[in-house]
DRENTORKOL-3810 file (N, C-alpha, C; in nm, 4 decimals):
REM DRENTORKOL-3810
@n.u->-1.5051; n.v->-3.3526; n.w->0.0640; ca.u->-1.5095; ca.v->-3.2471; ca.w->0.1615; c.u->-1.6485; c.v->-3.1836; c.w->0.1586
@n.u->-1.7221; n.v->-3.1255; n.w->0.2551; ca.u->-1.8420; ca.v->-3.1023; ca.w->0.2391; c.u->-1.8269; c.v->-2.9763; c.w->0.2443
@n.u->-1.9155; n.v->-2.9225; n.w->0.1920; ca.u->-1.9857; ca.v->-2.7793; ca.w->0.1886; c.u->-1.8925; c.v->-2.7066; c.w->0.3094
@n.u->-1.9669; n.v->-2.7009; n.w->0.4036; ca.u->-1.9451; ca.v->-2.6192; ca.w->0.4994; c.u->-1.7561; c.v->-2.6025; c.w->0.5121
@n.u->-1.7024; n.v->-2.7093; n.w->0.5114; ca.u->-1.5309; ca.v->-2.6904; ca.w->0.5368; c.u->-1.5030; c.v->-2.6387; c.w->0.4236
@n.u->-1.5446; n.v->-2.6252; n.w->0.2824; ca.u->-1.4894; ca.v->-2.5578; ca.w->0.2154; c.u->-1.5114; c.v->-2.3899; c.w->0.2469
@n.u->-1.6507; n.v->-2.3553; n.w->0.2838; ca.u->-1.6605; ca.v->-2.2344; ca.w->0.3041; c.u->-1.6216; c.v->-2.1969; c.w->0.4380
@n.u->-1.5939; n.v->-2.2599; n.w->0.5269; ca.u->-1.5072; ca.v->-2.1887; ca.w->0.6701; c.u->-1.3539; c.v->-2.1662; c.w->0.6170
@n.u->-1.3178; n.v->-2.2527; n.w->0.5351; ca.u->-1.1901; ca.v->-2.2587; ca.w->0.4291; c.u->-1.1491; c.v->-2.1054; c.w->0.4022
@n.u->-1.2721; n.v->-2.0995; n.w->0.3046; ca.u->-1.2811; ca.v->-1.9733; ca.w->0.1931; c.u->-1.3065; c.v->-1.8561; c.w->0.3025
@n.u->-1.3472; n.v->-1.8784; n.w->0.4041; ca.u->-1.3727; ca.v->-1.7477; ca.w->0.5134; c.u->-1.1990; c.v->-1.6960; c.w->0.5613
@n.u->-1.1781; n.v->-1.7873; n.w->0.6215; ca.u->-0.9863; ca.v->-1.8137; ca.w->0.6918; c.u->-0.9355; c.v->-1.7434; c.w->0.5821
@n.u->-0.9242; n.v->-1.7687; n.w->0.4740; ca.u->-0.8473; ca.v->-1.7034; ca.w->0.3499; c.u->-0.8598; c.v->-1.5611; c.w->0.3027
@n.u->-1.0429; n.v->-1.5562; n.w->0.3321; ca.u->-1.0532; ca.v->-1.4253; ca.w->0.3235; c.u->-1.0452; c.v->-1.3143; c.w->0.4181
@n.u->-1.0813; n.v->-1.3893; n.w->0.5375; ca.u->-0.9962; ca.v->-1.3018; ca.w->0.6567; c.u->-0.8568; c.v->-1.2486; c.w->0.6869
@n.u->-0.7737; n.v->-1.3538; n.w->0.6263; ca.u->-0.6095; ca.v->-1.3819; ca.w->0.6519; c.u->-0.5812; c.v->-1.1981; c.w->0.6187
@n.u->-0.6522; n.v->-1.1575; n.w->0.4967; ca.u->-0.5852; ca.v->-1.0101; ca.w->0.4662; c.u->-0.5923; c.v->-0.9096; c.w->0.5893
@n.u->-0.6861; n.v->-0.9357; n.w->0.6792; ca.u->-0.7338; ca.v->-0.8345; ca.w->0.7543; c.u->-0.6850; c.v->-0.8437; c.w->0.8770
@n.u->-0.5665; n.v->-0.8782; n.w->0.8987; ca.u->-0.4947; ca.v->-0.9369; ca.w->1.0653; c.u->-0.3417; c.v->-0.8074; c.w->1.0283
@n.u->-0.3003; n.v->-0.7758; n.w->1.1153; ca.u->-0.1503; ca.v->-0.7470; ca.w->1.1481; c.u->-0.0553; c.v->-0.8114; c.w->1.0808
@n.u->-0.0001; n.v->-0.7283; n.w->0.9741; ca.u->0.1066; ca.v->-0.7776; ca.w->0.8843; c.u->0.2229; c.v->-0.7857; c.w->0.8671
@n.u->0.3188; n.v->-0.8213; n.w->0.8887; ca.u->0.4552; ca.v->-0.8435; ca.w->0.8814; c.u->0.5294; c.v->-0.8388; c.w->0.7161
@n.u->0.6220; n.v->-0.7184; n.w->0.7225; ca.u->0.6610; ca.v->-0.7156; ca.w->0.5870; c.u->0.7932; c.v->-0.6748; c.w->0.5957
@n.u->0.8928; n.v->-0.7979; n.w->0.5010; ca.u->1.0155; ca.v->-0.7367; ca.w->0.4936; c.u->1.0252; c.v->-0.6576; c.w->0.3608
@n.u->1.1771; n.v->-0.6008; n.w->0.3949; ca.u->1.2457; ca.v->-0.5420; ca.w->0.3003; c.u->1.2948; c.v->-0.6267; c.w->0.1528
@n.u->1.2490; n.v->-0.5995; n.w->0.0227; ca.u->1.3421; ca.v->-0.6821; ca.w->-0.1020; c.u->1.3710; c.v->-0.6346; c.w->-0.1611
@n.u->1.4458; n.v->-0.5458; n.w->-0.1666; ca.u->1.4947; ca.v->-0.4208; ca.w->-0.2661; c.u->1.6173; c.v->-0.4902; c.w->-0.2656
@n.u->1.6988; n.v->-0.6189; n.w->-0.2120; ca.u->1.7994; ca.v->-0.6909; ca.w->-0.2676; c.u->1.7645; c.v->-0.7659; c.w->-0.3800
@n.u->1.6632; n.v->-0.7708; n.w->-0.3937; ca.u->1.6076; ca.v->-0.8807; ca.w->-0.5118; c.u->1.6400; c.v->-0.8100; c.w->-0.6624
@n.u->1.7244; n.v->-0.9040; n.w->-0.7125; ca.u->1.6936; ca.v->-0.8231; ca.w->-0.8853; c.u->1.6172; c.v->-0.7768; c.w->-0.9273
@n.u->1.5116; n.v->-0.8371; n.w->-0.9178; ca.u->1.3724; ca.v->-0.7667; ca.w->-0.9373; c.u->1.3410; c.v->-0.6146; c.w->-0.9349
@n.u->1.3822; n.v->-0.5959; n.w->-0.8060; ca.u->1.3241; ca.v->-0.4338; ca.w->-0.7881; c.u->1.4231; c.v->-0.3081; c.w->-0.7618
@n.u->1.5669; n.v->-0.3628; n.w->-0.7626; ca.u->1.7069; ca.v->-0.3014; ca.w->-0.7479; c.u->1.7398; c.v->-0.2052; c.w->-0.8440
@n.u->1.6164; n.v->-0.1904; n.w->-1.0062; ca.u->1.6247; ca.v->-0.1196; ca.w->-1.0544; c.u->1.5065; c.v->-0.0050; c.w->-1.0736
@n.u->1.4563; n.v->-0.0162; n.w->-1.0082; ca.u->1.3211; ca.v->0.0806; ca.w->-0.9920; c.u->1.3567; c.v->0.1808; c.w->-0.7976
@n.u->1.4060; n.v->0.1447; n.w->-0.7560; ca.u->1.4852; ca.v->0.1807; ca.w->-0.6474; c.u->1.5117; c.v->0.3410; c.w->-0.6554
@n.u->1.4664; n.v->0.4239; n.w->-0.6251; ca.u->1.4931; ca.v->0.5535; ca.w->-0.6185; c.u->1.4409; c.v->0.6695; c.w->-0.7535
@n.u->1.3563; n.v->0.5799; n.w->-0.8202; ca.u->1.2763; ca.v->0.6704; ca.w->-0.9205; c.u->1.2029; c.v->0.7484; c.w->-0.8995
@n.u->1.2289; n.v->0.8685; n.w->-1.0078; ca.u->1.1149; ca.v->0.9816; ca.w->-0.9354; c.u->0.9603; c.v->0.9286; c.w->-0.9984
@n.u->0.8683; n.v->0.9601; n.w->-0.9237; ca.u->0.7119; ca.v->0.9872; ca.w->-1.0245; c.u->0.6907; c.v->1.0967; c.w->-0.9474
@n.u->0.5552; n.v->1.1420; n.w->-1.0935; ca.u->0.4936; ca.v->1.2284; ca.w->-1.0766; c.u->0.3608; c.v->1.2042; c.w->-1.0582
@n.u->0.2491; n.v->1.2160; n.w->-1.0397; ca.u->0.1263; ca.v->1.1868; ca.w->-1.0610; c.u->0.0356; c.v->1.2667; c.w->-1.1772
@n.u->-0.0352; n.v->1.1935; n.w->-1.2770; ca.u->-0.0354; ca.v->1.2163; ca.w->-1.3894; c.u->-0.2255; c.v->1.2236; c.w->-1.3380
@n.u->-0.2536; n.v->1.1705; n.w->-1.2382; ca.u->-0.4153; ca.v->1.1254; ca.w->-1.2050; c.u->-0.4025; c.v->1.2119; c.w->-1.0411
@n.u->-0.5749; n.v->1.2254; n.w->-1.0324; ca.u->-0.5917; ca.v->1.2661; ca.w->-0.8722; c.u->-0.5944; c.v->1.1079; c.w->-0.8408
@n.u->-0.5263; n.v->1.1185; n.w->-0.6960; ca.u->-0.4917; ca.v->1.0403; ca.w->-0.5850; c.u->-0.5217; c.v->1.0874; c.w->-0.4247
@n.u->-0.5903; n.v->0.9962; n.w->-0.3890; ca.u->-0.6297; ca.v->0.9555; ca.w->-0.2205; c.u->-0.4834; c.v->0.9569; c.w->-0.1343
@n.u->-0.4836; n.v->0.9742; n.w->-0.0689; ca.u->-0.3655; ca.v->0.9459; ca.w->0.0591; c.u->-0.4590; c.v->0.9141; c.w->0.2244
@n.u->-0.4303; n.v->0.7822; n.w->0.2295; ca.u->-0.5388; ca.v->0.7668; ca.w->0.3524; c.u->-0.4330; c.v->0.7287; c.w->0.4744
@n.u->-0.4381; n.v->0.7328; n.w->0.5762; ca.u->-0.3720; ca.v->0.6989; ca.w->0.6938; c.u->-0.4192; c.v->0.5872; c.w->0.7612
@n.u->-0.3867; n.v->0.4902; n.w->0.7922; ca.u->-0.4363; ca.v->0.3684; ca.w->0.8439; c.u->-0.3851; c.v->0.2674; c.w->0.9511
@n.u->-0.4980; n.v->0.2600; n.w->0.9932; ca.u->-0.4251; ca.v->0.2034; ca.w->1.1498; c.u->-0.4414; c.v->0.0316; c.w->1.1250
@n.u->-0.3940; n.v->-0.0595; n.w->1.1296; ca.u->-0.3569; ca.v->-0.2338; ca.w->1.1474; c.u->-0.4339; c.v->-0.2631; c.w->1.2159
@n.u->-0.4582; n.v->-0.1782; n.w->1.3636; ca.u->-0.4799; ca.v->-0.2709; ca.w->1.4892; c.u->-0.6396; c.v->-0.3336; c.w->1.4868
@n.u->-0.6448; n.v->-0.4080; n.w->1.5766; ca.u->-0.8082; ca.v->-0.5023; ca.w->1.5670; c.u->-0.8755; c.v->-0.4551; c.w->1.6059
@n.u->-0.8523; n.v->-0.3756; n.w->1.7006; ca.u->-1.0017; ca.v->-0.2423; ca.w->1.7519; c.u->-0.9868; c.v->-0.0953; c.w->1.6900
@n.u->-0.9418; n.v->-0.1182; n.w->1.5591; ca.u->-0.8912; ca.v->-0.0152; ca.w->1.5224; c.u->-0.8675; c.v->0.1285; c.w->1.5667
@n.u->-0.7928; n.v->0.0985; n.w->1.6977; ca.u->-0.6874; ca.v->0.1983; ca.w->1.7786; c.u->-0.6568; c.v->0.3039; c.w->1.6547
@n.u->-0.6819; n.v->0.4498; n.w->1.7674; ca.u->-0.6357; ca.v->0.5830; ca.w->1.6386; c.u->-0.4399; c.v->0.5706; c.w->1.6620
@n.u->-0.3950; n.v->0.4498; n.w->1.6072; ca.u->-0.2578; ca.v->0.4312; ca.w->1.6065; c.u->-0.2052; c.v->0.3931; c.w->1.4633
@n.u->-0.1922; n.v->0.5066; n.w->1.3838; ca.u->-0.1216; ca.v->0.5335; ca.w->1.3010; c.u->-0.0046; c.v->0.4331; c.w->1.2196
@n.u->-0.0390; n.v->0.3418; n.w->1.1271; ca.u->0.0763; ca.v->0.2119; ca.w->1.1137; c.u->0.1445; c.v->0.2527; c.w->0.9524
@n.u->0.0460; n.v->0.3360; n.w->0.8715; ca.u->0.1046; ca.v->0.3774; ca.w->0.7299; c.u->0.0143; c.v->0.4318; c.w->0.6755
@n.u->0.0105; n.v->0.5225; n.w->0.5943; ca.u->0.0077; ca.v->0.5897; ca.w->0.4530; c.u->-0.0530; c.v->0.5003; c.w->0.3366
@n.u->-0.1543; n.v->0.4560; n.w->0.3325; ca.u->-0.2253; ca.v->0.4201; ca.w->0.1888; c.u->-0.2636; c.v->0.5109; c.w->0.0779
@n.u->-0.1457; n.v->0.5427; n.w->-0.0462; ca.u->-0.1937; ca.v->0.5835; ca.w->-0.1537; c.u->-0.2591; c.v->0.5278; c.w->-0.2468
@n.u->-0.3705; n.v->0.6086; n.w->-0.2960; ca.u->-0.4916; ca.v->0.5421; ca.w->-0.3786; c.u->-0.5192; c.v->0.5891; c.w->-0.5117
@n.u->-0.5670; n.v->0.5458; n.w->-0.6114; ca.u->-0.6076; ca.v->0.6463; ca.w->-0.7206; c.u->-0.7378; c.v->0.7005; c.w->-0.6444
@n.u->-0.8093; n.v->0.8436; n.w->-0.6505; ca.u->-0.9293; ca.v->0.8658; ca.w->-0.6316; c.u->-0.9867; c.v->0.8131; c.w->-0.6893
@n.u->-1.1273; n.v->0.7651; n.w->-0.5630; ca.u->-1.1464; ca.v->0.8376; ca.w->-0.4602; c.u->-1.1077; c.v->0.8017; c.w->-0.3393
@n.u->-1.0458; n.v->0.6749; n.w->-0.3749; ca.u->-1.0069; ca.v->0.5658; ca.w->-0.2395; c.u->-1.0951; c.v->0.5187; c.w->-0.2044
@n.u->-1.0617; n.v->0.4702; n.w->-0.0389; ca.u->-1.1530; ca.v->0.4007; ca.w->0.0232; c.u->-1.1891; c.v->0.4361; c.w->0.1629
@n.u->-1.2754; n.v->0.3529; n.w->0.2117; ca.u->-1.3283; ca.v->0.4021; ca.w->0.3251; c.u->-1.3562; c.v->0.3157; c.w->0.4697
@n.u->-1.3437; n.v->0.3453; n.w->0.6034; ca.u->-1.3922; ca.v->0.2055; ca.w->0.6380; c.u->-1.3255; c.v->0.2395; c.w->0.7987
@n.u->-1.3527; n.v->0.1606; n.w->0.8665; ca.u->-1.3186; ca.v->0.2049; ca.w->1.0354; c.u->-1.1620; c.v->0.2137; c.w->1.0360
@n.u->-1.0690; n.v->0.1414; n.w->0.9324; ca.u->-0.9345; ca.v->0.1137; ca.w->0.9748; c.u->-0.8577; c.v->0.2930; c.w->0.9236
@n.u->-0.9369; n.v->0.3500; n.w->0.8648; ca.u->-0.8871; ca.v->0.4994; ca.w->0.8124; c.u->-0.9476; c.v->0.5926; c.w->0.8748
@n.u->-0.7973; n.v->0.6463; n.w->0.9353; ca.u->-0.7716; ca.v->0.7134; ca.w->1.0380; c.u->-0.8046; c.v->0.8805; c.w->0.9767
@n.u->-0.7776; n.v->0.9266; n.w->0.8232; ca.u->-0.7537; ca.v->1.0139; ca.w->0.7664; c.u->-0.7602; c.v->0.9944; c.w->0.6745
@n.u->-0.8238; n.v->1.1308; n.w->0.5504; ca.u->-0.8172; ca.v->1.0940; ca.w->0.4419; c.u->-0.7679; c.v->1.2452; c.w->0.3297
@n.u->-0.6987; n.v->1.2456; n.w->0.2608; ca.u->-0.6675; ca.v->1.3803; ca.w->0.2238; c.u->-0.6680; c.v->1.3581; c.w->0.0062
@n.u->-0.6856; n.v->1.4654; n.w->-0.0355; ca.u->-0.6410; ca.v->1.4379; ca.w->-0.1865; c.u->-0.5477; c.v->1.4675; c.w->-0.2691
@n.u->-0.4834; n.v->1.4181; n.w->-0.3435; ca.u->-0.3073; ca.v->1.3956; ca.w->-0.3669; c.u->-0.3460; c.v->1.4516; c.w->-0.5272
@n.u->-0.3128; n.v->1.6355; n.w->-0.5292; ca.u->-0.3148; ca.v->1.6969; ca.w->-0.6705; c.u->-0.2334; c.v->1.6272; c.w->-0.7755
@n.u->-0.2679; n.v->1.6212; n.w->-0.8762; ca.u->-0.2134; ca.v->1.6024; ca.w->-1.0118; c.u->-0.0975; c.v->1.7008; c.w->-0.9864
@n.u->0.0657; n.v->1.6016; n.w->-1.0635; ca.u->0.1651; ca.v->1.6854; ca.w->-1.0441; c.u->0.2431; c.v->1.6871; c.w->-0.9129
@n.u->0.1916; n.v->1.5448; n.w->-0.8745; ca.u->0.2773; ca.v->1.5664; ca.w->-0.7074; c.u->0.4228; c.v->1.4402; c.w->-0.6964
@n.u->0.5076; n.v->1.5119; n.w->-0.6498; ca.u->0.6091; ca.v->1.4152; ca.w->-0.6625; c.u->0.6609; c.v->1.3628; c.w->-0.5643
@n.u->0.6946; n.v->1.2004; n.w->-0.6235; ca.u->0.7167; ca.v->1.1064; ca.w->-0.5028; c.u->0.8753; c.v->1.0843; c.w->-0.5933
@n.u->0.9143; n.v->0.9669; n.w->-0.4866; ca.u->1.0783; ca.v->0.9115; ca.w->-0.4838; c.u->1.0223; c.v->0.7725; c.w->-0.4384
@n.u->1.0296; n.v->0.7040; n.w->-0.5077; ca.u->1.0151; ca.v->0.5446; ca.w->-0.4289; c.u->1.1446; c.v->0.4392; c.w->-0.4052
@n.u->1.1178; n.v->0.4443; n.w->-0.2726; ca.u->1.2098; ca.v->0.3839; ca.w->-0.1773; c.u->1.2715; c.v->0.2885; c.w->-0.1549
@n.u->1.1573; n.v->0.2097; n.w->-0.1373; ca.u->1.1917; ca.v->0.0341; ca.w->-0.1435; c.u->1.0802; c.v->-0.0459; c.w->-0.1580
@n.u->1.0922; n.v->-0.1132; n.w->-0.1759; ca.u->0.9770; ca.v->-0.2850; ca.w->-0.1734; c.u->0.9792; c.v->-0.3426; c.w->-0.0701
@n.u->0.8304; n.v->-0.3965; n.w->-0.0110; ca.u->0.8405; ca.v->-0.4871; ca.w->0.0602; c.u->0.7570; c.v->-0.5596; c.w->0.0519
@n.u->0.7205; n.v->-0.7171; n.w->0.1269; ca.u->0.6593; ca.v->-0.8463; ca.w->0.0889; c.u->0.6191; c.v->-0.8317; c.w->0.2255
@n.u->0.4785; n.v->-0.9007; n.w->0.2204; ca.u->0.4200; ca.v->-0.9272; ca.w->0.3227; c.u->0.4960; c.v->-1.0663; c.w->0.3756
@n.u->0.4906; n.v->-1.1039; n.w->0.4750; ca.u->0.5604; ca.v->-1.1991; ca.w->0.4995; c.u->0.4940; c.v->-1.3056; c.w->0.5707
@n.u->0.3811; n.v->-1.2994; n.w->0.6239; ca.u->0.2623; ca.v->-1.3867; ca.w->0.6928; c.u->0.1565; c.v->-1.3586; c.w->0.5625
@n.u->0.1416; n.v->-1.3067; n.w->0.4819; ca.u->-0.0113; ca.v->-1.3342; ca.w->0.3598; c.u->-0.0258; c.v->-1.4542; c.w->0.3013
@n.u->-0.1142; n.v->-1.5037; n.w->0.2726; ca.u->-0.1799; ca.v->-1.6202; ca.w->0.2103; c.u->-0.0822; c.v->-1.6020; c.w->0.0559
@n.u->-0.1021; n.v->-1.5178; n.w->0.0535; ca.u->-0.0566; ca.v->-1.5083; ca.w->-0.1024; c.u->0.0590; c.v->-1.4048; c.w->-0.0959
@n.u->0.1221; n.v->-1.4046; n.w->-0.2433; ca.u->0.2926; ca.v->-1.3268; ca.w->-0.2329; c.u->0.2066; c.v->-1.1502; c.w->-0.2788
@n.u->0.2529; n.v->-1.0581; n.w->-0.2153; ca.u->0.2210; ca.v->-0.9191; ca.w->-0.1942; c.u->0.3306; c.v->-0.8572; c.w->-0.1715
@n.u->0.3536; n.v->-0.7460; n.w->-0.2505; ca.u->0.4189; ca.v->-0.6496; ca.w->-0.2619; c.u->0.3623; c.v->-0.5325; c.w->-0.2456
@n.u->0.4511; n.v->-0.4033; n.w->-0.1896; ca.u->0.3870; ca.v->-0.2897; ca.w->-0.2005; c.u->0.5226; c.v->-0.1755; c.w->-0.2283
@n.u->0.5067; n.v->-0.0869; n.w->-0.2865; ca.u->0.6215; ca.v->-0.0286; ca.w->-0.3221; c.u->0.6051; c.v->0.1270; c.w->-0.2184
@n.u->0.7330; n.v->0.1262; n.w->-0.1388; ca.u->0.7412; ca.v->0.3064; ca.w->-0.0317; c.u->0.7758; c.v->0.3664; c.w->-0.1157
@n.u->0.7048; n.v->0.4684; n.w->-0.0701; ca.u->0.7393; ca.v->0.6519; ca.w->-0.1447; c.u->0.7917; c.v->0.7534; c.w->-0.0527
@n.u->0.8464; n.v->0.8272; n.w->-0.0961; ca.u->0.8602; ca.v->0.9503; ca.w->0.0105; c.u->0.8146; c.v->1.1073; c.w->-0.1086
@n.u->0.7377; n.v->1.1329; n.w->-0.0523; ca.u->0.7008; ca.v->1.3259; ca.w->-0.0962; c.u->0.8026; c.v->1.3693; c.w->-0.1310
@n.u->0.8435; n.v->1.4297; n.w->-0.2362; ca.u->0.9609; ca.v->1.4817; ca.w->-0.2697; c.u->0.9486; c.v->1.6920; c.w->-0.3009
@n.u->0.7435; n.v->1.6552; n.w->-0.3087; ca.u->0.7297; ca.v->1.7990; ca.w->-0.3167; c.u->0.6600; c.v->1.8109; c.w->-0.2125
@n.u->0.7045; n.v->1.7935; n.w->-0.0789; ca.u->0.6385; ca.v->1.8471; ca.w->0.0265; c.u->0.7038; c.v->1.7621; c.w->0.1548
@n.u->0.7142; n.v->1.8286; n.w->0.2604; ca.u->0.7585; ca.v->1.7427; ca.w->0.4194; c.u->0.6282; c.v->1.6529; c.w->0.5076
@n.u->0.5403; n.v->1.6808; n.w->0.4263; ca.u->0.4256; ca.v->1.5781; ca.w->0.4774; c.u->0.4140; c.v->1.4045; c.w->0.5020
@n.u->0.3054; n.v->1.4016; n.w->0.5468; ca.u->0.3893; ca.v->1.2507; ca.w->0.5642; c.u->0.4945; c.v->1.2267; c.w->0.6032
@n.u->0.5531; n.v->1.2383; n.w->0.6995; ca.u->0.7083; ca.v->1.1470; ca.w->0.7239; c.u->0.6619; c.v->1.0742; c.w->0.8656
@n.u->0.5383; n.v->1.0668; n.w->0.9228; ca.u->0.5547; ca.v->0.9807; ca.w->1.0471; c.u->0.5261; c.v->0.8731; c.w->1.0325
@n.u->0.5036; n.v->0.8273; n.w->0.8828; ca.u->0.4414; ca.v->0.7128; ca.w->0.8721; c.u->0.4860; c.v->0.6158; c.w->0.7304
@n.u->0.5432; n.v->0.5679; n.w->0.6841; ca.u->0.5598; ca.v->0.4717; ca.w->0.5234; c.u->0.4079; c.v->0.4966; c.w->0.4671
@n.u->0.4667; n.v->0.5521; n.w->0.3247; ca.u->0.3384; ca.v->0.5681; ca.w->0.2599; c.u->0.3963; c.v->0.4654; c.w->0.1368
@n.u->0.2368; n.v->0.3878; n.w->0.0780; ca.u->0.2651; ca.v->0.2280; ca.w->0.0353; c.u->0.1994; c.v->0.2755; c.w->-0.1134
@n.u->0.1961; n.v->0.1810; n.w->-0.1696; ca.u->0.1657; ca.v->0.1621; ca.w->-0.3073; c.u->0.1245; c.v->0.0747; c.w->-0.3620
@n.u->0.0489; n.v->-0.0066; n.w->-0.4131; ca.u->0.0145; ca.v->-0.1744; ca.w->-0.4639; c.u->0.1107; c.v->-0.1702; c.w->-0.5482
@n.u->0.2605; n.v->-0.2773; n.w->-0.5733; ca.u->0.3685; ca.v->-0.3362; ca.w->-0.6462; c.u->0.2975; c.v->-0.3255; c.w->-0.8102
@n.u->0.2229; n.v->-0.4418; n.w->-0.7565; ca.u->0.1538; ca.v->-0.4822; ca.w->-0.9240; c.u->0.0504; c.v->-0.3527; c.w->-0.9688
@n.u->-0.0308; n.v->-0.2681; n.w->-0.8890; ca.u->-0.0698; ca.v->-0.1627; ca.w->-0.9512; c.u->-0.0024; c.v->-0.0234; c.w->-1.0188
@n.u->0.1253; n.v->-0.0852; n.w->-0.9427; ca.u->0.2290; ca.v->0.0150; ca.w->-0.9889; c.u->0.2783; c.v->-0.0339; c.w->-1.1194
@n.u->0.3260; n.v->-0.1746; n.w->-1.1596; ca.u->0.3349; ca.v->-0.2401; ca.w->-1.2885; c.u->0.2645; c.v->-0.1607; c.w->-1.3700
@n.u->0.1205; n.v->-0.2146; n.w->-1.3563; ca.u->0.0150; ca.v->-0.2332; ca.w->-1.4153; c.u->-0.0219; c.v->-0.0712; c.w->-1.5067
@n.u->-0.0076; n.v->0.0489; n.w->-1.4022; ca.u->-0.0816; ca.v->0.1431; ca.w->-1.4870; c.u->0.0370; c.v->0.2399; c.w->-1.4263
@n.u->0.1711; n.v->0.2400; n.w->-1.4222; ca.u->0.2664; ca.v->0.2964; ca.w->-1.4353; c.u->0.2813; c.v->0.4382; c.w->-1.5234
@n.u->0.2337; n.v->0.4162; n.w->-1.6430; ca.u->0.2460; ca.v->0.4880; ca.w->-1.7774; c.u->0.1278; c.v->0.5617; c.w->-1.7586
@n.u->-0.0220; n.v->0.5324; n.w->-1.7145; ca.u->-0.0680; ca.v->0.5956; ca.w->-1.7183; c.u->-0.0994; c.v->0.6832; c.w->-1.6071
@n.u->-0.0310; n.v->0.6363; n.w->-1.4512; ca.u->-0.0570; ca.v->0.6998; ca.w->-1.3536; c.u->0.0692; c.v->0.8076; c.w->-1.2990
@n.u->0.1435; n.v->0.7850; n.w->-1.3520; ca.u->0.2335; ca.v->0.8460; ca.w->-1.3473; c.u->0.3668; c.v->0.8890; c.w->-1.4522
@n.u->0.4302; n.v->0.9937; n.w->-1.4324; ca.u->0.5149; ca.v->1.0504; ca.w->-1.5354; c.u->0.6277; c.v->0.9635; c.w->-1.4899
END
């Protein structure tokens, strides 16, 4: 295979993240049937960004990206606010991307100390939630 098809390859793959995503529900899965309605707290400052999907990135509102601070930045964020130490969530459910190159999870929250956010699913990285659980949250 020459050069070039591997890197139009490696482009397609790395683009694939950045298209309109389709994600079901797996909170039937053993897997995550027991993490299903746990409270956290936030133990770290956290980002809360609002973010729009679309390709001309339309001010159309698709979800809630929570971040550790400082987050991120970039035409697809619509909003950006900072999430005090001590703030409590309820997480909801899991879901899988369902068109990604690769298997992705993201875990919903809902505010439990505040009515903010509700027009939109606010998300979580699955495995970042694994990953620093203990230390990001109570």
């Amino acid at each position: 295979m020459s050069l070039r098809v591997i890197i139009l390859i490696s482009l397609i793959f790395s683009l694939s993240g950045c298209l309109i995503t389709e994600w079901e529900d797996v909170i039937a899965e053993s897997e995550y049937k027991n993490i299903i309605g746990t409270q956290l707290k936030t133990k770290v400052g956290f980002a809360i960004h609002g973010v729009t999907m679309e390709p001309n990135y339309e001010k159309i509102l698709h979800h809630y990206a929570l971040m550790k601070s400082p987050g991120f930045s970039g035409p697809e964020v619509l909003s950006k606010e900072k999430i005090s130490i001590g703030t409590s969530f309820k997480l909801v459910k899991v879901i899988r991307c369902i068109d990604c190159t690769f298997k992705k999870e993201k875990i919903v929250l809902e505010f439990t100390s505040s009515d903010k956010y509700k027009d939109a699913p606010i998300t979580y990285s699955y495995d970042l939630y694994l990953k620093m659980q203990n230390e990001y949250f109570e």
